[in-house]
C-alpha angles and dihedrals in degrees: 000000000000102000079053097056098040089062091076100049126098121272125231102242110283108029132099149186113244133142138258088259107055097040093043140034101248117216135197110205125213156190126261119219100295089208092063109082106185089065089065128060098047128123099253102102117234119209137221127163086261079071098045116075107045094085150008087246126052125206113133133054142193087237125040136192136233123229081254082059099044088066091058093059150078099238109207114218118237108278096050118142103227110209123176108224096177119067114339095037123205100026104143146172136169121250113248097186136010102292133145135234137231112239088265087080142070114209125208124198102185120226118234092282093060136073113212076217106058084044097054097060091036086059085053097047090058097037082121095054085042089056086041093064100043118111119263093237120132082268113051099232129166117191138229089256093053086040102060088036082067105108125241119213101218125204121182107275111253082054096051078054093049087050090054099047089053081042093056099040096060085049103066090048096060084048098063093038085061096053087048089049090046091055093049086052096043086056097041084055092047089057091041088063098038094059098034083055093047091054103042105034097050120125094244083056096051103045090046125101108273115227109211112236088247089067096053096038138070094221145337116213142156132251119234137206117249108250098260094044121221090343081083092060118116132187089243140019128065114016105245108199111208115182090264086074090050105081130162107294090339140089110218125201091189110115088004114156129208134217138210112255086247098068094033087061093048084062102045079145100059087053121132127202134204104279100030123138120234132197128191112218094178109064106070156198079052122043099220122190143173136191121237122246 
């Protein structure tokens, strides 16, 4: 990995390789008595990995504490760089006022030397070593002890603010690259529909006699769940399609599971072939499909 093999090169003057934890004050989040009601309702967010991962910047929650609650809680000063460590491991955010976290997230509040900022993208650059470390249990966790043993690679401080203003602005150019991209793909859909609804809902279309699926297809048939559900899944072998991969026009790998041969042969029914249709009935109000390449 790359964080792996840039350990052993030489470093520019000033700068250094440390830890989280020597360079931040790591904090475990947690959950105050949930029977008891007045610690919950307040204005104080309370933050849980659901909140991390929308923007750069946090300061709102789904959840949020009383000033009873706040008591019963370790409150993270604005500047603190907010990392889920449980589950979906290396979702992060910055804190953007003074908020507190739920135990499924590890909390950094950076010494002098370091920028929350610089952090923050760091933390994003080595999400793959920070799932690396995390225990094999059925839930991926990685406590506070192998947190603060990651290390930090430390340049001297006006640099690491050199680094997130690059950072940034390269940011805000993919930003608006993506919005660009949205609105091509907004208008393409648009002309997708236009001409799908102009050929089959013609007159000529709708008056004509209608041929029921069974009769142009050589079967039609469900998907199914492994026994074991997503415990099964491995990081290579068979492709397994859930209905997260099955977008509108579009077959997407993101979030695609694989199973062993074993269990792909115990479900020879289930089987798809290059150029199969398939139609997500999960995801309503729209049934959306794609056809397999």
């Amino acid at each position: 990995m790359k964080q792996e093999l840039i350990l052993k090169e030489k470093l520019p003057d000033g700068w250094k390789w440390s830890t989280l934890g020597k360079e931040c004050d790591v904090v475990t989040g947690g959950t105050p008595p949930r029977h008891i009601k007045e610690y919950y309702g307040g204005t104080t967010p309370w933050i849980k990995p659901s909140d991390l991962d929308k923007e750069v910047y946090v300061d709102s929650s789904e959840e949020y504490l009383t000033d009873k609650g706040r008591n019963e809680s370790r409150l993270l000063p604005s500047g603190s760089v907010l990392v889920s460590c449980i589950g979906n491991l290396g979702k992060l955010a910055i804190a953007k006022c003074e908020l507190a976290t739920n135990q499924q997230i590890n909390s950094l509040i950076p010494h002098n030397n370091i920028n929350s900022k610089y952090l923050y993208y760091y933390l994003g650059f080595i999400q793959p070593l920070i799932v690396k470390k995390a225990s094999t249990a059925l839930v991926p966790i990685i406590n506070k002890s192998l947190f603060s043993d990651i290390p930090l690679l430390v340049p001297p401080l006006p640099v690491q603010q050199q680094i997130v203003a690059k950072l940034d602005a390269q940011m805000a150019q993919i930003e608006i690259m993506k919005k660009e991209a949205e609105k091509e793909k907004g208008a393409s859909e648009e002309m997708l529909d236009s001409y799908l609804k102009e050929i089959f809902e013609s007159k000529e279309i709708i008056d004509s006699k209608k041929i029921k699926l069974q009769k142009i297809t050589n079967k039609i048939g469900s998907g199914s769940t492994p026994r074991g559900g997503y415990r099964i899944y491995q990081n290579e072998g068979i492709p397994f399609i859930r209905s997260m991969n099955v977008l509108m026009n579009s077959f997407s790998e993101e979030g695609l599971s694989y199973i062993s041969n074993d269990i792909n042969n115990s479900m020879k029914n289930t089987k798809v072939e290059k150029g199969d249709v398939l139609l997500n009935i999960i995801q309503c109000p729209c049934f959306l499909f794609s056809i397999l390449v």
